[in-house]
C-alpha positions as CSV (number, residue, x, y, z in Angstrom):
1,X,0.0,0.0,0.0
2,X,1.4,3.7,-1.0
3,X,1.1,6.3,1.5
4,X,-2.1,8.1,0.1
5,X,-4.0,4.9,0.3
6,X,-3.0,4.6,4.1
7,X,-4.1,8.0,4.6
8,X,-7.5,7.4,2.9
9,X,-8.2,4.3,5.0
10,X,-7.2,6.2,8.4
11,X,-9.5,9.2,7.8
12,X,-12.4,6.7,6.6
13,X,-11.6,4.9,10.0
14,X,-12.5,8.6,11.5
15,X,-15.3,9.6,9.8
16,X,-17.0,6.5,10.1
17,X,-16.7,6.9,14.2
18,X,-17.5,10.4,14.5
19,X,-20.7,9.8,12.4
20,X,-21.6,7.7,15.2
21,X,-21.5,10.2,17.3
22,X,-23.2,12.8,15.7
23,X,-25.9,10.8,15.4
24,X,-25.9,10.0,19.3
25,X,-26.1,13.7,19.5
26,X,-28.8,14.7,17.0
27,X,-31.2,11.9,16.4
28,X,-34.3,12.9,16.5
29,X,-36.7,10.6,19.0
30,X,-40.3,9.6,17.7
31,X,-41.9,10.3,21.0
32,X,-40.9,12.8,23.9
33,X,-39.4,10.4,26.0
34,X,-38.8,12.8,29.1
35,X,-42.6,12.9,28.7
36,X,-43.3,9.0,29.5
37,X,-40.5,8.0,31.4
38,X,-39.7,10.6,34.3
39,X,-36.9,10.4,36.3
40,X,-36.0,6.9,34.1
41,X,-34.1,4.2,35.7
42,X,-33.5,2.7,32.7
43,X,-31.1,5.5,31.1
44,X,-29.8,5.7,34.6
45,X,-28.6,1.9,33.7
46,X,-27.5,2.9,30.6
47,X,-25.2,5.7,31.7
48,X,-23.8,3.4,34.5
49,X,-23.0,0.9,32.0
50,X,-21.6,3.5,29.8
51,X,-19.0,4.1,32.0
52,X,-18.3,0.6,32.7
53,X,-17.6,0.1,28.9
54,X,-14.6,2.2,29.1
55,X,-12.8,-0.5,31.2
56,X,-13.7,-3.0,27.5
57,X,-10.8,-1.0,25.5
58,X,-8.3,-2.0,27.6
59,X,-7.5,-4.7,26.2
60,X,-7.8,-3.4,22.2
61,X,-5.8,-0.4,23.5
62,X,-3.2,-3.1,24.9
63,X,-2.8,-4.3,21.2
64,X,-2.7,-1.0,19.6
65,X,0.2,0.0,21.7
66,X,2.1,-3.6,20.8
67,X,1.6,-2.8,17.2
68,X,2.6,1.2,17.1
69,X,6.5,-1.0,19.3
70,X,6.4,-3.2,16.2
71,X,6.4,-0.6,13.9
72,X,9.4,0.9,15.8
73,X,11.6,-2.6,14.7
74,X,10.2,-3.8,11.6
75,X,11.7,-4.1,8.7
76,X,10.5,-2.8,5.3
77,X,9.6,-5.7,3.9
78,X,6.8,-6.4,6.5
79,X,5.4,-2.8,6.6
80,X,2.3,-4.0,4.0
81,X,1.8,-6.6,6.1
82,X,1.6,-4.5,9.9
83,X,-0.4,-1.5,7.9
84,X,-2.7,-3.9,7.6
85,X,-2.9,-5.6,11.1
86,X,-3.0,-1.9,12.7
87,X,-5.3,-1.1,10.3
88,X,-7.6,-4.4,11.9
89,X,-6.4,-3.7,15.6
90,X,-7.5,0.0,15.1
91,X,-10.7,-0.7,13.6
92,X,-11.5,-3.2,16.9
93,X,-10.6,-0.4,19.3
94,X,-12.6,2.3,17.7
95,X,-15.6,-0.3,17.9
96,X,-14.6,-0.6,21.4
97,X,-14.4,3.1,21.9
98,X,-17.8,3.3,20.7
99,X,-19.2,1.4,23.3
100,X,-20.8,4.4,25.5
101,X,-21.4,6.3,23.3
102,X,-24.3,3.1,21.7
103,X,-25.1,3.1,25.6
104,X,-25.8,7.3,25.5
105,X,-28.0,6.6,22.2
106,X,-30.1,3.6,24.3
107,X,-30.0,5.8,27.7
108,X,-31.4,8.9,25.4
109,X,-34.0,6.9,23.9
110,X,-34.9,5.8,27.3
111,X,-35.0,8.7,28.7
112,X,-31.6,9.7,30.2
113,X,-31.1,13.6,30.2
114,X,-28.3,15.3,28.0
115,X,-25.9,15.8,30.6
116,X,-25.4,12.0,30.9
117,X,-25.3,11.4,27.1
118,X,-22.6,14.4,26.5
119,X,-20.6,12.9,29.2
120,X,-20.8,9.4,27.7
121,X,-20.5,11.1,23.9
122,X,-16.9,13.1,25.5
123,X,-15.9,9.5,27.0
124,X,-16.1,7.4,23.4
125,X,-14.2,11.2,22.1
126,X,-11.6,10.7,24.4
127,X,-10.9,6.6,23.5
128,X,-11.4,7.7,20.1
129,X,-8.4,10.6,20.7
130,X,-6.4,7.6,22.0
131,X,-5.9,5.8,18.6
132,X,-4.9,8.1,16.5
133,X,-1.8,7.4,14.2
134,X,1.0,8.9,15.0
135,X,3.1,11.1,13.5
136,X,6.3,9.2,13.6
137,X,4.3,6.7,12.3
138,X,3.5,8.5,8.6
139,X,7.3,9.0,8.5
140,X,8.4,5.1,8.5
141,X,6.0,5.4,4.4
């Protein structure tokens, strides 16, 4: 793989994770659930295991950082082959990442407030911060 097509399948990575989010943020509910459920202990649940989805990356985020160490002694002729298993690991971990945010959509729908799902929506930001390439990386192309 050149460079550009690295690039191009890093930034789709992104997009495709951050489009998760905005949707989290702005999709619009069929009903008023705030209306049906008060005080919900359902998104309460949701939140709470929002947060505990944070401690599920651990162990993709364990991988990534194995990976970026490999790039650091590899030789060139197994670069195509490591792009693509960072490429795999990466993709795992920003499914992982993900993981409160899907609880802030189920906690909205139930009825959790926005504070909750902003905080859960900031959490999957901040795993998804943690898997970004970097720049040391681009130079090894």
């Amino acid at each position: 793989m050149d460079s550009r097509s690295l690039r191009l399948h890093s930034a789709l990575q992104w997009w495709l994770a951050l489009l998760v989010l905005v949707v989290v943020l702005k999709a619009p509910l069929p009903f008023a659930p705030l209306e049906l459920l008060q005080h919900s202990v359902a998104g309460l649940v949701f939140f709470i295991a929002g947060l505990l989805s944070v401690f599920f990356s651990r162990a993709p985020f364990n991988t990534f950082k194995t990976i970026l160490v490999e790039f650091s002694v590899a030789v060139p002729q197994r670069l195509p082959k490591l792009w693509a298993t960072y490429f795999q690991v990466r993709r795992r971990a920003l499914l992982m990442a993900l993981l409160p945010a899907a609880a802030a959509l189920v906690g909205r729908v139930l009825g959790l407030e926005q504070t909750p799902v902003l905080l859960l929506c900031m959490t999957s930001l901040l795993l998804l911060w943690l898997y970004r390439t970097p720049v040391q990386l681009w130079a090894k192309l």
